[in-house]
BAFI-3210 file (N, C-alpha, C; in Angstrom, 3 decimals, decimal comma, padded with zeros to 6 digits):
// residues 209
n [1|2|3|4|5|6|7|8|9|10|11|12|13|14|15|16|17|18|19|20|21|22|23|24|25|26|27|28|29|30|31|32|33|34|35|36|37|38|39|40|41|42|43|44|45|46|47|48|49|50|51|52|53|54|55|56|57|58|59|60|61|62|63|64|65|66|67|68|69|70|71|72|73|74|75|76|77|78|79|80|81|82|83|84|85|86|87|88|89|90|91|92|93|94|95|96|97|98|99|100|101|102|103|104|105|106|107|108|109|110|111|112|113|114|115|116|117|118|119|120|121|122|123|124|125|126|127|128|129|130|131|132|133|134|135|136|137|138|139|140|141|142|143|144|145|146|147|148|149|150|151|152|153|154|155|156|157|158|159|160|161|162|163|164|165|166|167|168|169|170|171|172|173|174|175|176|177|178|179|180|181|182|183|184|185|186|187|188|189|190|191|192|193|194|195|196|197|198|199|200|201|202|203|204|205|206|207|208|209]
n.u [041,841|041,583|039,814|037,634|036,843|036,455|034,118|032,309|031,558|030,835|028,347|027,441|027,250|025,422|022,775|022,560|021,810|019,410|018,153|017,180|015,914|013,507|009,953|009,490|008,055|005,475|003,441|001,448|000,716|-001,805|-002,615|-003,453|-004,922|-007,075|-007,800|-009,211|-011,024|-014,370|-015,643|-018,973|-018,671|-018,747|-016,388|-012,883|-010,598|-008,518|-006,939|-004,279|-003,230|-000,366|000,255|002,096|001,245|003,089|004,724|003,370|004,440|004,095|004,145|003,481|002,682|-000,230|-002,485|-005,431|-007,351|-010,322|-011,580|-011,994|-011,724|-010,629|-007,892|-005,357|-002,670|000,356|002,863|005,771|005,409|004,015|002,068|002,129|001,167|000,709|-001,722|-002,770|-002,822|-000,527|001,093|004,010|003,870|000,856|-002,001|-004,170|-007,311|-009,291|-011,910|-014,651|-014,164|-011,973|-010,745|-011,361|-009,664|-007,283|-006,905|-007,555|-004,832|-003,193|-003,124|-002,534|-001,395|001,031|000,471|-002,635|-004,352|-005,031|-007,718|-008,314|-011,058|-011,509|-014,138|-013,898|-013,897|-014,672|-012,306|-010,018|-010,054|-009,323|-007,254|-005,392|-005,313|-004,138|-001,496|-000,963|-000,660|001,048|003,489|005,086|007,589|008,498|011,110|012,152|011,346|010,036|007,418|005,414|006,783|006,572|003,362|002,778|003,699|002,544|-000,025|000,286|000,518|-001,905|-004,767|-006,248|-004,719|-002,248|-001,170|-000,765|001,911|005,169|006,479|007,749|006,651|004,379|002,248|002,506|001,648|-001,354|-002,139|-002,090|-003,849|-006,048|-006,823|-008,355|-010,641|-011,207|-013,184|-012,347|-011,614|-010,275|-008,201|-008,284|-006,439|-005,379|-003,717|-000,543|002,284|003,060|002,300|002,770|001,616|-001,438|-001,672|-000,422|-002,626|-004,934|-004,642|-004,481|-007,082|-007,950|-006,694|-008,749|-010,641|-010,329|-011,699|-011,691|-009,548]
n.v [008,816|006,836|005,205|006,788|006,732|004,571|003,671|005,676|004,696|001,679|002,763|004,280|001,460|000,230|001,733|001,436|-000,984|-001,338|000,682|-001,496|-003,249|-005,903|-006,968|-009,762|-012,825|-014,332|-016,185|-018,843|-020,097|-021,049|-020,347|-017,515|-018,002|-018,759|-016,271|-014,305|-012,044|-011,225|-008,126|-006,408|-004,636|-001,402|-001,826|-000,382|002,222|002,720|005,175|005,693|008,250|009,000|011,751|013,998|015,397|018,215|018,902|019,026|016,955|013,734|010,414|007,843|005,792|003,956|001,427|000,270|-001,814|-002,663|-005,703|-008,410|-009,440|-007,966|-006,185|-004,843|-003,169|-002,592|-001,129|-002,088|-001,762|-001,693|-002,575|-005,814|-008,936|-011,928|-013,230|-011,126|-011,875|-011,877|-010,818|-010,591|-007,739|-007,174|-007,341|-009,638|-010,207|-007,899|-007,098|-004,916|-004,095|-004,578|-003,061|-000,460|-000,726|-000,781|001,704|003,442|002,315|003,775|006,397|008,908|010,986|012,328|012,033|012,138|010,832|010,800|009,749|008,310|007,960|005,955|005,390|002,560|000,880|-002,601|-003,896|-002,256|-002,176|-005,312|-005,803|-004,037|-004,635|-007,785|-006,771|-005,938|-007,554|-009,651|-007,745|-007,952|-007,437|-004,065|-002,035|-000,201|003,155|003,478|003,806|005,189|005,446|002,831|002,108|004,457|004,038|001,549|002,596|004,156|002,310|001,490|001,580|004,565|006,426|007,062|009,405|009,556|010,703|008,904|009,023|009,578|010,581|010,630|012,912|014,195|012,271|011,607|014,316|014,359|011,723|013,460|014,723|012,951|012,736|011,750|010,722|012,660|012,062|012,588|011,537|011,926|011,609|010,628|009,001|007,381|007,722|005,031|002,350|-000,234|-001,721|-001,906|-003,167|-005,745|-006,071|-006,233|-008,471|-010,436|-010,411|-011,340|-014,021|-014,705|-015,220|-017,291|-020,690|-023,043|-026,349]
n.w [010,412|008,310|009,496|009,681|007,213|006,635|008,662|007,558|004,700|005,038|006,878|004,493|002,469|004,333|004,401|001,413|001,206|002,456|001,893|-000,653|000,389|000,611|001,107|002,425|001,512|003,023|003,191|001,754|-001,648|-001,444|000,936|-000,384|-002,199|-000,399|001,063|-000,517|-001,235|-002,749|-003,380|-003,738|-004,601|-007,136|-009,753|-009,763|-008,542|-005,772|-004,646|-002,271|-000,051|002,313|004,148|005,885|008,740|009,490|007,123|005,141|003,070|001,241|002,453|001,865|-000,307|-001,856|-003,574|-003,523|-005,314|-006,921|-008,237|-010,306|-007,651|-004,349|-003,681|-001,851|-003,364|-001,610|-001,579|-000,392|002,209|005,885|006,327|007,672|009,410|010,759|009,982|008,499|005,201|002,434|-000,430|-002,449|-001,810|-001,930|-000,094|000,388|000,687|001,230|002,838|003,681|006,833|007,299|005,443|006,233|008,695|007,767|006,696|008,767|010,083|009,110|009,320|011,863|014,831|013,562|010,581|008,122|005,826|002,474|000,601|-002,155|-004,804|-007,615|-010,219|-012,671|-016,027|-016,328|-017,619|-017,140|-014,600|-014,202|-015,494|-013,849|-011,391|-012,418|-012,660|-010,173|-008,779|-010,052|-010,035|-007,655|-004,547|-003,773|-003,125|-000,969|-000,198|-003,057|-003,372|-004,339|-007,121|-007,979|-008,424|-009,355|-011,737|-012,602|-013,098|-015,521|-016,734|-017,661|-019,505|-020,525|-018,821|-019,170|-019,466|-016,761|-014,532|-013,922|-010,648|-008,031|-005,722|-003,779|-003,430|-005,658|-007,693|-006,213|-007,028|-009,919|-010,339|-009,163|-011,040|-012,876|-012,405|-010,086|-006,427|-003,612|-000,322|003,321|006,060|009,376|011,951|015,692|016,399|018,830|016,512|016,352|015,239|015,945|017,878|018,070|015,627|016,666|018,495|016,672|015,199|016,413|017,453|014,872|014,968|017,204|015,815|014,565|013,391|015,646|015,618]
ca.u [041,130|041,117|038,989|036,378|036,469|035,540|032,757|031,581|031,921|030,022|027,140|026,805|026,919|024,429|021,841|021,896|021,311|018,283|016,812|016,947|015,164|012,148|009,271|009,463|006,446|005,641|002,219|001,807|-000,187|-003,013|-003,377|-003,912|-006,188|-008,239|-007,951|-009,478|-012,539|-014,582|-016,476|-019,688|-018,846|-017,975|-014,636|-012,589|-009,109|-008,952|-005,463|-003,928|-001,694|-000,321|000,638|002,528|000,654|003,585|005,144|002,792|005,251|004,267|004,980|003,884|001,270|-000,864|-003,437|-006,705|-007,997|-011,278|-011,959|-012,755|-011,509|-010,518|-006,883|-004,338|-000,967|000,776|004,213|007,043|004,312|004,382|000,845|002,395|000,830|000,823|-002,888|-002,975|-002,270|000,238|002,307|004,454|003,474|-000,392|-002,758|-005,119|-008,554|-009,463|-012,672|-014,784|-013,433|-010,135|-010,319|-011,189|-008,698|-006,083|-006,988|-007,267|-003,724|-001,813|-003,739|-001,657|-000,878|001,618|000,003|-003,148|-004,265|-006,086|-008,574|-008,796|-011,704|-012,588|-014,747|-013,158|-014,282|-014,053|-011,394|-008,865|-009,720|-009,207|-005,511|-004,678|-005,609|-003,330|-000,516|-000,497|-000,754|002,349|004,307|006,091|007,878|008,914|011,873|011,873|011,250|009,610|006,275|004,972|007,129|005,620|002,260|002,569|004,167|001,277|-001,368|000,131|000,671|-003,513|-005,434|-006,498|-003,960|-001,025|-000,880|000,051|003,303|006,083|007,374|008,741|006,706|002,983|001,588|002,203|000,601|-002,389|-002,685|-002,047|-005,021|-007,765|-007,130|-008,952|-012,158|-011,237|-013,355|-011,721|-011,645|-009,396|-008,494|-007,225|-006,643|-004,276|-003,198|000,479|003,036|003,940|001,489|002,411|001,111|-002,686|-001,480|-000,440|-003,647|-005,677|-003,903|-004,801|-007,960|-007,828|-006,484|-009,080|-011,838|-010,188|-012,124|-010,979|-009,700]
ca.v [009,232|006,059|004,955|007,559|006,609|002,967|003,732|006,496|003,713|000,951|003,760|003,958|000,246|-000,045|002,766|001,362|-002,217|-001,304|001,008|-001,932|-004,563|-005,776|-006,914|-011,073|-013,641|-015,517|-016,932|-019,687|-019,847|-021,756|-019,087|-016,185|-018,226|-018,811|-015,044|-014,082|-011,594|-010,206|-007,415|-006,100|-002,648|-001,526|-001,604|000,963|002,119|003,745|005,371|006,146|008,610|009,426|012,996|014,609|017,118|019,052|019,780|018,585|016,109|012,685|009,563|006,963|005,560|002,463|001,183|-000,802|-002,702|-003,580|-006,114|-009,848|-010,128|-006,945|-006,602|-003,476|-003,452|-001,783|-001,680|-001,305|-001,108|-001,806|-003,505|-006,697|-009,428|-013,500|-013,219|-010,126|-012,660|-010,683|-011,995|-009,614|-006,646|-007,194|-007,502|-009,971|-010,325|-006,293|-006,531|-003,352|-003,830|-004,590|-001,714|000,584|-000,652|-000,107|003,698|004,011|002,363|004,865|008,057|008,899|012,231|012,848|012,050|012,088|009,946|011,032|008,666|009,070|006,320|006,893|004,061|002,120|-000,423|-003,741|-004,521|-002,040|-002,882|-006,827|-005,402|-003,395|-006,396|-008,364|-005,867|-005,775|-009,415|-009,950|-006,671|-008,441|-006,691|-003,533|-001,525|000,719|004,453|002,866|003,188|006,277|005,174|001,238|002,418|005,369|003,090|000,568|003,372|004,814|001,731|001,311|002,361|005,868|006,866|007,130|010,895|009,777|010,943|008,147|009,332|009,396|011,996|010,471|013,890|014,303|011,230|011,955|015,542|013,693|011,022|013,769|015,104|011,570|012,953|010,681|011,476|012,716|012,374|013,283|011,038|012,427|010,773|011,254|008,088|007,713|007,649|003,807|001,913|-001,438|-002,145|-001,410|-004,201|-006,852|-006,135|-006,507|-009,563|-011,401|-010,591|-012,225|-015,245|-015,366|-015,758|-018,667|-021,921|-024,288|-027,441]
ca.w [009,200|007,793|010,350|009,855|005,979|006,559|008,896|006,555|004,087|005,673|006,978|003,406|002,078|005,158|003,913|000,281|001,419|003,267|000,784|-001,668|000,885|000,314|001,999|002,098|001,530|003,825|002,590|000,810|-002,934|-001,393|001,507|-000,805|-002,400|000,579|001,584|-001,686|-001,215|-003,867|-003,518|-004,474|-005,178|-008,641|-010,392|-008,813|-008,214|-004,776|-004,371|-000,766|-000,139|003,438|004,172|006,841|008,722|009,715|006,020|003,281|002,224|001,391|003,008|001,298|-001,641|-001,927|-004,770|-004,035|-006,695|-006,947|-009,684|-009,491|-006,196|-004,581|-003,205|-002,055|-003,090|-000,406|-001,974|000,484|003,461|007,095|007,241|007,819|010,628|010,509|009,740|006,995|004,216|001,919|-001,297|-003,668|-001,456|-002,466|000,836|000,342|001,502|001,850|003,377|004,204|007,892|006,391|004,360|007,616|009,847|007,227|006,330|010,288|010,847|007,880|009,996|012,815|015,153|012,668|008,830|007,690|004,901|001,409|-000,026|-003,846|-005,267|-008,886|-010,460|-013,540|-016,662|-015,727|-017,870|-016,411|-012,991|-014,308|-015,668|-012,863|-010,589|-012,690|-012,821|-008,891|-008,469|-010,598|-009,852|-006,590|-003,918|-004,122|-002,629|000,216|-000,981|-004,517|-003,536|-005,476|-008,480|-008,341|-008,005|-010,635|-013,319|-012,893|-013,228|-016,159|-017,966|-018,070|-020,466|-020,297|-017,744|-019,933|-019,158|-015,123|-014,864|-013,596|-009,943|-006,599|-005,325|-003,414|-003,298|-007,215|-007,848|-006,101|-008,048|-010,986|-010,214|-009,086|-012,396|-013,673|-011,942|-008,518|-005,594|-002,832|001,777|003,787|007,626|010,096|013,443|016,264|017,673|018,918|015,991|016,750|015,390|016,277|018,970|017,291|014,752|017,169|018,823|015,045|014,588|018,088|016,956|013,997|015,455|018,276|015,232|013,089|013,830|016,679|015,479]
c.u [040,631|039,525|037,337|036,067|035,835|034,257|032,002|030,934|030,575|028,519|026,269|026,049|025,382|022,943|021,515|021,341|020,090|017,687|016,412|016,403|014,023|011,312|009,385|008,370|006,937|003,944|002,305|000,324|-001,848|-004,064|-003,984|-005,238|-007,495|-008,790|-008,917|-011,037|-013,358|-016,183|-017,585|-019,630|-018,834|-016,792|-013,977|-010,951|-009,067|-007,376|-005,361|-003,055|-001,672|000,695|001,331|001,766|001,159|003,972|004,214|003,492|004,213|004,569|005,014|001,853|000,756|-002,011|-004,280|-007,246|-009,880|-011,808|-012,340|-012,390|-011,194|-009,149|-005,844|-002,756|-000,392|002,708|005,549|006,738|004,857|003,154|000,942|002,033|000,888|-001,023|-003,683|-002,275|-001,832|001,312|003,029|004,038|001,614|-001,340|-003,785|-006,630|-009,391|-011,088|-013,257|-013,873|-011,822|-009,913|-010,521|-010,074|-007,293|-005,655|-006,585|-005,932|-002,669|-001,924|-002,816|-001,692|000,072|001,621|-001,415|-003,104|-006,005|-006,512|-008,750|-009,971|-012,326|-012,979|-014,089|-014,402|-013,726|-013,291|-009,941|-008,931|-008,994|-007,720|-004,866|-004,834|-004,332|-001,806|-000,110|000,002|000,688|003,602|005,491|006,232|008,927|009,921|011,561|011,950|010,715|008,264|004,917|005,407|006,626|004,178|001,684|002,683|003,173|000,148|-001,055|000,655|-000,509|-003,945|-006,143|-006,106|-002,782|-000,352|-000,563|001,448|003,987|006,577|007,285|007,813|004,833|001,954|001,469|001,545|-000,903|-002,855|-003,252|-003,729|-006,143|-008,349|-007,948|-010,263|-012,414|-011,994|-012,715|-012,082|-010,101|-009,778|-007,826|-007,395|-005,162|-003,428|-001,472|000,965|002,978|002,532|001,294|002,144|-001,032|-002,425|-001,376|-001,874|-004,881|-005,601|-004,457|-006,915|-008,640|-007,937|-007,801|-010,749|-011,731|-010,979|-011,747|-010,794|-008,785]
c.v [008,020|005,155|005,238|007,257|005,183|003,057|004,329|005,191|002,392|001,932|003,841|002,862|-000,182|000,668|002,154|-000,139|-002,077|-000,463|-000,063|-003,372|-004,355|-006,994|-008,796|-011,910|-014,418|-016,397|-017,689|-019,068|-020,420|-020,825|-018,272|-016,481|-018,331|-017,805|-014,204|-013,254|-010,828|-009,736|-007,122|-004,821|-002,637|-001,291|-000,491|000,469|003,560|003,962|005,991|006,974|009,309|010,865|013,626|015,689|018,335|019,637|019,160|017,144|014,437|011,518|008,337|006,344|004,061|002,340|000,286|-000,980|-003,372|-004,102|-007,529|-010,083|-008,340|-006,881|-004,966|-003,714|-002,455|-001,926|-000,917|-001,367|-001,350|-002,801|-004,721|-007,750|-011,350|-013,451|-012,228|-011,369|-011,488|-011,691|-010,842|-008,601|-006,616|-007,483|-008,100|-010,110|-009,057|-005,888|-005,161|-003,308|-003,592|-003,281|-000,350|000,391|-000,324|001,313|004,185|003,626|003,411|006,372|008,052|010,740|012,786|012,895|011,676|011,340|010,515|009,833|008,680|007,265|006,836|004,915|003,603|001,041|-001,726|-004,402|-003,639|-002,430|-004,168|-006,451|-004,978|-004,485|-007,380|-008,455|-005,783|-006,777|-009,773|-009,136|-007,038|-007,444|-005,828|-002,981|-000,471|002,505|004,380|002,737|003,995|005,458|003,493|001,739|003,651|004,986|001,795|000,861|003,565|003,460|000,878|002,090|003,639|006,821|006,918|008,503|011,004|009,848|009,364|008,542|009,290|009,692|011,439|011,775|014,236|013,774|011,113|013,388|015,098|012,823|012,213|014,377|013,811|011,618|011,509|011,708|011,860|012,372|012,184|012,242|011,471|011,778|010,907|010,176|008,204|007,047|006,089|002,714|-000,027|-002,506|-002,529|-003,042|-005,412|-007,148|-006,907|-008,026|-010,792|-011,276|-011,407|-014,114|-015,905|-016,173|-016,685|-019,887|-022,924|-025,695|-026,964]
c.w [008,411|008,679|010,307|008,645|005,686|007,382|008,139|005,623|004,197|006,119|005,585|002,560|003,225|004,601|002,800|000,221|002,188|002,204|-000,470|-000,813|000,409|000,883|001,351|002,328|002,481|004,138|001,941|-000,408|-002,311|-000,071|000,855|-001,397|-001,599|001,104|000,441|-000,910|-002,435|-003,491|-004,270|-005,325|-006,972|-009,054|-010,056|-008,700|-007,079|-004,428|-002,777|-000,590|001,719|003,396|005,390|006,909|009,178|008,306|005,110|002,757|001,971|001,302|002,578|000,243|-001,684|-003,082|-004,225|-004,968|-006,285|-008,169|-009,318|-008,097|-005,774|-003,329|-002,914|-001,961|-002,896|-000,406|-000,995|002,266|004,447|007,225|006,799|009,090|009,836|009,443|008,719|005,900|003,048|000,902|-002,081|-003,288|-001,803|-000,887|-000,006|001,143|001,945|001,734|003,556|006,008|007,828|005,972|005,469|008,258|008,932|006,935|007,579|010,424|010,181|009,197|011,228|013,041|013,760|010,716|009,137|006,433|003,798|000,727|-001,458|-004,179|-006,662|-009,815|-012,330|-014,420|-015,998|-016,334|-017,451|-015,388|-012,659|-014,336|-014,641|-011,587|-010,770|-012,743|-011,156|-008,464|-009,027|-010,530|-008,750|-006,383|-004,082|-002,950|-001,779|-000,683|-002,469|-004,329|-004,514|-006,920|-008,916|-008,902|-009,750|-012,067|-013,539|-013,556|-014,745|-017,446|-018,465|-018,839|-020,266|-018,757|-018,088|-019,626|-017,526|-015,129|-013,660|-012,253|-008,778|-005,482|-005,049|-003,709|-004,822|-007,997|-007,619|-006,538|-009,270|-011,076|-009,912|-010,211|-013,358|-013,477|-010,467|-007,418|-004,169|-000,978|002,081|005,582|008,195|011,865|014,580|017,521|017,675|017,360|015,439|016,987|015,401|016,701|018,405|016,354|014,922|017,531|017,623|014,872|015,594|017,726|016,237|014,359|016,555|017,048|014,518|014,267|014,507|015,624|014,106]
res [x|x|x|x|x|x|x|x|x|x|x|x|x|x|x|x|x|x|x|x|x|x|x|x|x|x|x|x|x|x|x|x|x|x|x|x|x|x|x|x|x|x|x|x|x|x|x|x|x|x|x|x|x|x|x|x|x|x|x|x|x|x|x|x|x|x|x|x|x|x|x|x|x|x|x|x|x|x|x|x|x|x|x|x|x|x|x|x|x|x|x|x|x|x|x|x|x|x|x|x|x|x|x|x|x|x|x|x|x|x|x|x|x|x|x|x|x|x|x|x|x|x|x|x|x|x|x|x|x|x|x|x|x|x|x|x|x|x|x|x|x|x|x|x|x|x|x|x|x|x|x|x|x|x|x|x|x|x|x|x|x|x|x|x|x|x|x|x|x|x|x|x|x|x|x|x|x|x|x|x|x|x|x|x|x|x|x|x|x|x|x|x|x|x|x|x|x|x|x|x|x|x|x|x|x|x|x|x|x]
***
């Protein structure tokens, strides 16, 4: 019995030490700077939310920023490679290709991924920019509640509620007059294989020498 109470025990200490990891830099300050892209579009806050298409539920939330530079902080994420430059959970450099291959890698046989993009002043976009940039990395299962507590501590978004809960979040936001799409794609589950691939990519276009 005792036996079964220390593994119990440990199972536990194991579970709460992993929901409280978090995603580690491994960029330097002078990379991100170099990764830096800024868009033409206009000021914009394009929210992500991935959905299971067996129960509704979802799985996990992300924020693009577009403001002087234009950046998604992907708090908690997976889209991690040597060559995605990434600091404090923030993806730098989010290209339009960038910004495809990331929507395409969330989509999967098993989730779909909602697009919310609703266009902003350019001084929240500048804040919410700033707010991502400095927010650092967040905790595993924290990516709704990062994400929601950023939104709602901008100016005329005070009324986003605080929580847990991706799919609430994006209710919450289409109520802001965000426009909506919807991806759906059906590659296997296990997407990181797709990522190494992305990445080798990457690498084959940096400049000899």
């Amino acid at each position: 019995m005792k036996n079964l109470f220390r593994i119990g025990a440990a199972l536990m200490v194991a579970a709460l030490v992993s929901a409280c990891a978090v995603n580690k830099d491994v960029h330097t300050d002078a990379q991100v700077a170099q990764a830096a892209y800024v868009h033409d579009g206009p000021p914009r806050l394009t929210l992500f939310t991935m959905v299971s298409n067996e129960t509704g539920a979802g799985a996990h939330t992300s924020l693009m920023v577009n403001a002087s530079q234009r950046v998604a902080f992907d708090p908690a994420g997976n889209f991690r490679a040597d060559q995605i430059v990434t600091k404090g959970d923030v993806v730098y450099g989010m290209t339009p290709s960038r910004t495809d291959f990331y929507t395409r890698y969330h989509a999967r046989k098993s989730f779909h991924v909602i697009v919310q993009e609703l266009d902003v002043s350019p001084e929240v976009a500048e804040l919410a920019l700033r707010k991502v940039m400095t927010n650092g990395a967040v905790p595993q299962a924290n990516c709704a509640r990062s994400t929601s507590t950023i939104l709602h501590s901008l100016p005329g978004f005070e009324d986003i509620p605080v929580t847990y809960y991706p799919v609430k979040l994006a209710e919450a936001f289409a109520l802001k007059g965000a426009t909506s799409s919807a991806l759906y794609e059906y590659d296997d589950d296990d997407k990181s294989k797709v990522l190494k691939e992305y990445n080798a990519e990457l690498v084959a276009k940096q400049p000899n020498g």
